[in-house]
N, C-alpha and C positions, 0 to 999 in steps of 0.2 A: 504494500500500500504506500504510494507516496506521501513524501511527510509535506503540511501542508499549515501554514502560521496565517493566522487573520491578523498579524502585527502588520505596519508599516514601517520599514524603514528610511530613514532620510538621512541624506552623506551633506555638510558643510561645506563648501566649497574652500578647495584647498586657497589661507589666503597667502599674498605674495608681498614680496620685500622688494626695495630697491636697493643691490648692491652697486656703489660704484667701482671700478675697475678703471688700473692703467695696466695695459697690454702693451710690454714692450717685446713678446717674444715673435711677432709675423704671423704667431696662428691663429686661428679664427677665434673667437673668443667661447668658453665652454656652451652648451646648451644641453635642454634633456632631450633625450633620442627620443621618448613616447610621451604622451598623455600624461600617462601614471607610472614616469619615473622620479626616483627621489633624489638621485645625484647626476650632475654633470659633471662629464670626461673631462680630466686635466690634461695637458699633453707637455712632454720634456722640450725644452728650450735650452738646446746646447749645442756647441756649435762642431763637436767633433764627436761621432758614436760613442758611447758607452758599455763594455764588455763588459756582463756581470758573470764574474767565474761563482762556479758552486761556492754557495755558504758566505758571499762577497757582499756586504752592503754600500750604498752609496750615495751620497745627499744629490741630487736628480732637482736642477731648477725648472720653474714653468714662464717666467718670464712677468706673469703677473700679480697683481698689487692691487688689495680689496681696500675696500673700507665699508665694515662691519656694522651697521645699525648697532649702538647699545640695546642689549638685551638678545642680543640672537651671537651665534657662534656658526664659525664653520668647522664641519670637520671633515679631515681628508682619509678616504679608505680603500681599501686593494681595490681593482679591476676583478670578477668571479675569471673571464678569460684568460688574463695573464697567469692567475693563480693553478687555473687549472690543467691548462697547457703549457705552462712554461716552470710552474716552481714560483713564479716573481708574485713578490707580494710587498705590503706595506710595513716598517717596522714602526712601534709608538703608535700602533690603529686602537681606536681612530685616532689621531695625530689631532687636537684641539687647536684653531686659530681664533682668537680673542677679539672682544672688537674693535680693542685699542690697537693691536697689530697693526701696523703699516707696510712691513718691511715684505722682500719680495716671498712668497710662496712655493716653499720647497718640496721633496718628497723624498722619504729615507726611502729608499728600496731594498729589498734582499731577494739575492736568487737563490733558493733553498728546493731548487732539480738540482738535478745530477749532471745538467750539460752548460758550458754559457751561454747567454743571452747576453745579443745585443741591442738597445735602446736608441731609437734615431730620431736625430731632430724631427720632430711632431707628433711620436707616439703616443697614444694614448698611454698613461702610466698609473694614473688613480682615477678616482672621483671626489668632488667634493658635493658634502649635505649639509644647507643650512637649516639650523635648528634655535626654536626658541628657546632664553634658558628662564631660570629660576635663580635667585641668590637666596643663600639659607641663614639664617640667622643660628650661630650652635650657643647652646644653653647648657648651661653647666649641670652636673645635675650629680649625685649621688647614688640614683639608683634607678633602674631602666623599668619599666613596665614588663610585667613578665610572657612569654607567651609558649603557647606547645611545643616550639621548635626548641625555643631558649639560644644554645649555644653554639647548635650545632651547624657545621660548615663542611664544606671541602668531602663531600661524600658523605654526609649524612645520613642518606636516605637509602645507604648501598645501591648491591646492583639489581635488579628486577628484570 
């Protein structure tokens, strides 16, 4: 029998920000590939390939320079493609840019395959998602409210 809900649902319309950008690397400037994608593709801005040997990381510039609304953060994270074909991924993921950051927009890379990779001027290398944040007020306290978990971490729950 199909399952069948007399609820409605309704989706908020994703809202938008303006970031400002200087691009000084020649490439096109990032965008989302779909609809309902979350990050847009950064791409390396360097002026001579980059050979990443096994287990090699390397700070990988993009050429551009945001400026971050107070109150929202960008953060930079792997490519699922590179990661999966090649071993290359993000080290510090997600890598947090602040909104005071000005300075230019980097990307630690590691190639953690077993072959090298090379990186060339314009590949795609991360993506960046901007996100809104929260600042926390922390409060001192002497003693935490209790609950059924309590303490437990790092495998708690074994394995199932």
């Amino acid at each position: 029998m199909p399952f069948s809900c007399p609820c409605i649902i309704t989706f908020a319309a994703m809202q938008k920000i303006t970031i400002k950008v200087v691009n000084q690397s020649g490439n096109e400037l990032p965008s989302y590939a779909t609809e309902g994608a979350a990050g847009m593709d950064l791409r390396a801005n360097i002026e001579t390939p980059i050979t990443l040997q096994p287990l090699e990381r390397r700070l990988v510039p993009t050429g551009l320079y945001m400026e971050i609304p107070m109150g929202y953060e960008a953060q930079v994270r792997p490519r699922s493609g590179m990661a999966i074909n090649h071993g290359i991924t993000c080290l510090n993921t997600p890598g947090t840019i602040d909104s005071d950051y000005r300075g230019e927009i980097k990307v630690i890379l590691i190639n953690l395959g077993s072959q090298p990779h090379t990186i060339q001027q314009g590949d795609r290398i991360a993506q960046v998602v901007f996100n809104k944040i929260e600042t926390a007020i922390l409060q001192p306290a002497e003693v935490l409210t209790d609950t059924s978990r309590g303490a437990g971490g790092f495998g708690h729950t074994g394995r199932q």
